[in-house]
C-alpha positions, 0 to 999 in steps of 0.5 A: 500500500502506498499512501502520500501526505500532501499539503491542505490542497490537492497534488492536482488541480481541482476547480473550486466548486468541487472543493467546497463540497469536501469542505462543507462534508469535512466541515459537518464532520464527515470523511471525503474524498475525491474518488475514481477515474477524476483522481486516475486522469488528474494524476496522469495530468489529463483534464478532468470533466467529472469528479465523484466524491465518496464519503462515510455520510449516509444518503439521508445526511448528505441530502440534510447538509446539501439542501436541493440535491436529489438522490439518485439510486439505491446504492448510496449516491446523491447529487449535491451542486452537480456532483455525485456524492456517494456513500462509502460502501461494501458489495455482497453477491452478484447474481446477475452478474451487472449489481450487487443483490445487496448493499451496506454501507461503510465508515471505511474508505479502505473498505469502498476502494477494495469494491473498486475494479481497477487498481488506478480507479482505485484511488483516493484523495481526501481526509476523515474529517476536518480534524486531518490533513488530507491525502492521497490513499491508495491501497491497491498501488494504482499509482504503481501501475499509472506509471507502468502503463498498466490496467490490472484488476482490484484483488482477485481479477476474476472475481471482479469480472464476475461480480459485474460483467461490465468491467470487462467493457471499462477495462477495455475502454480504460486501457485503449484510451490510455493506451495501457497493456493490461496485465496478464492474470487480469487478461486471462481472466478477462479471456475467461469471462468474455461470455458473462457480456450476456448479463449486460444491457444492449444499451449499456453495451451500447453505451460503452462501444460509444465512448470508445469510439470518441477516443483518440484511436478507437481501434485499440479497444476493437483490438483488445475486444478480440484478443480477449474474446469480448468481440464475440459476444459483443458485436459478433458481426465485426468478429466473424470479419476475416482478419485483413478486412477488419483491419481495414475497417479499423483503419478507416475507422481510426482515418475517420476519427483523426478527420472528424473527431467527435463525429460519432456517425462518421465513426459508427459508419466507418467501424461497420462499414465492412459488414453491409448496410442490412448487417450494419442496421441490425446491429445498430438497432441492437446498440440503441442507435437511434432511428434517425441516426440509424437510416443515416450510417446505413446510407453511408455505408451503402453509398460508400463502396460504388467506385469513383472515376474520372469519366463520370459525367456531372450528371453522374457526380449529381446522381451519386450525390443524391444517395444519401441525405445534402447534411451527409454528403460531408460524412460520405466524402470523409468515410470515402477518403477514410477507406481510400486504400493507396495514393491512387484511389486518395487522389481520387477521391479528392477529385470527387470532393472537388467536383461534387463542391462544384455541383453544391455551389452550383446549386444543382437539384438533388432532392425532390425538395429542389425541383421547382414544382412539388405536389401541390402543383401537380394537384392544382395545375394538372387536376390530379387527385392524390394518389401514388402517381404524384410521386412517381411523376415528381421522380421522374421530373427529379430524375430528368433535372438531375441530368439536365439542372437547366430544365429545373423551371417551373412551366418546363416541369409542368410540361414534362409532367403533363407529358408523364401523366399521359404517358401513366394514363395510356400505360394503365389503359393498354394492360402494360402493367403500369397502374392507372391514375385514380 
């Protein structure tokens, strides 16, 4: 065990609102520390975005001391001015394997890191009460393993996994985000619980897989998800992948993530590209993805593999630009250049930028929305009633400005539409198939 005395303040910087919470908890009498991964990142000198605090205050005695603060859940934890501010606690069996059946809570702030899963997540800043000097505590020597790179499990690794089988997800994320080797007995065991993922939610899952693709090079923790058989269970559309295809998705992904980072759409896109839109739909689906955001990663990937070259007509660039939505064509090109594979097919694709950035400040019609007449038009100016022809009529006029945008005038379009209703009426009278305009 290794613990540091520090000085009155904290041996890392710690914005002024969180420490008046100590301070009021230490003030009332009470031990608390700041706890968890804000402590991890602060001592690796990475910016904090969220501190936890834990003390030996029960729920009923935080909410007294922090007026307004609601509580949040049956383990103990209550948010006070926008912290969560949980009490000390020891857990007792897992049945399924995700929470503990019971939970009693504890004065020791030994007892509450000795529950923790990670050694570095296992570490503490604070002081029993306003009577002591605060200090790092840090029984599991996480410091130890901050400065060795490493990701090892608290105690008994496999006991850790099997109490909560989303610790194999975070010990993922954790140890590709900080690009840290996990240690050998924490792998094996890891190895050995792959198949516990079952007991997590679908959208927990989703949520982690999420978070570790708004890391820097998310392709580690696909990598480590692999080599411990996490993958399998998890995303077992990506783990059936031939090696030299995965790999080439995780290149792109990582391309597209240093392009676009925090493009969580681009990122999905790009990881499940190699696996087909329907595959990638189900498998979206099962990640909670929403429906919207779902529709638009499928046509991506659907959009994505057709081919440039050189002697595409403009038509052509205006109808591939019409495969997805005008809000996606910046994702399209940019999961285009992420898959781009050698200097040939990157220079191509920086070709079709160029060209389709022509046809977009050219404002060439794209989209139903862009044609100069819509349905109403057709309902008023030709008398037709509403019925499927309508659409039928307006995609073929959008077909025809696509190849010819001059034609996009609103007298013209009625022309040519009055010309396809006819065309549709004597079709559906001279049993050609077509259907007759009711």
């Amino acid at each position: 065990m290794s613990t540091n005395t520090s000085a009155e303040g904290p041996p890392f910087p710690v914005e002024p609102e969180v420490m008046v919470v100590l301070s009021t908890l230490w003030q009332s009498g009470h031990g608390a520390y700041l706890v968890g991964g804000g402590v991890r990142d602060a001592l690796l000198g990475i910016p904090v975005s969220d501190w936890d605090v834990a003390t030996d205050a029960r729920p009923q005695r935080i909410l007294a001391i922090f007026p307004g603060s609601t509580y949040q859940n049956r383990f103990g934890t209550v948010l006070a001015r926008g912290l969560e501010v949980t009490t000390f606690r020891r857990d007792h069996r897992y049945a399924d394997h995700r929470r503990p059946d019971s939970v009693t809570f504890s004065e020791d702030v030994y007892e509450d890191l000795a529950r923790r899963d990670l050694t570095i997540n296992a570490i503490a800043w604070g002081r029993r009460g306003p009577e002591l000097a605060p200090r790092l505590i840090d029984p599991a020597d996480g410091q130890g393993d901050l400065e060795t790179r490493l990701v090892r499990a608290v105690g008994d690794p496999s006991r850790r996994f099997d109490e909560d089988a989303l610790r194999l997800l975070r010990a993922v994320r954790i140890a590709a985000r900080l690009d840290f080797a996990i240690e050998p007995v924490t792998k094996r065991a890891m190895v050995a619980h792959a198949g516990d993922i079952e007991w997590v939610s679908e959208e927990r899952i989703g949520s982690e897989v999420r978070r570790m693709l708004a890391t820097e090079a998310p392709s580690r923790s696909i990598h480590l998800m692999r080599e411990t058989g996490i993958l399998a269970t998890t995303l077992p559309e990506l783990d059936a992948l031939p090696t030299v295809t995965l790999d080439q998705a995780l290149a792109a992904l990582d391309e597209a993530v240093a392009e676009a980072p925090g493009n969580e759409r681009l990122a999905l896109a790009a990881l499940l590209g190699e696996t087909g839109a329907d595959t990638a739909g189900s498998v979206l689906e099962r990640l909670r993805v929403a429906g919207r955001d779902n529709d638009a990663i499928t046509a991506l990937i659907a959009a994505a593999p057709e081919l440039y070259s050189s002697d595409w007509t403009d038509a052509d660039v205006r109808r591939y630009m019409g495969r997805v939505r005008p809000e996606l064509l910046d994702d399209l090109l940019a999961l285009r250049a992420a898959r781009a594979g050698d200097d040939d097919m990157a220079r191509a694709e920086v070709e079709l930028r160029e060209r389709i950035d022509s046809q977009r400040a050219a404002d060439s019609p794209l989209t139903l929305a862009d044609l100069a007449i819509d349905g109403r038009d057709l309902r008023e100016t030709l008398g037709m009633p509403e019925s499927p022809a309508i659409g039928t009529i307006l995609e073929r006029l959008l077909g025809d400005v696509i190849e010819d945008p001059s034609l996009n005038v609103r007298m013209t379009l009625l022309t040519r539409a009055s010309l396809i209703l006819d065309e549709l009426v004597q079709g559906g009278r001279s049993g050609t198939g077509r259907p007759p305009i009711r």
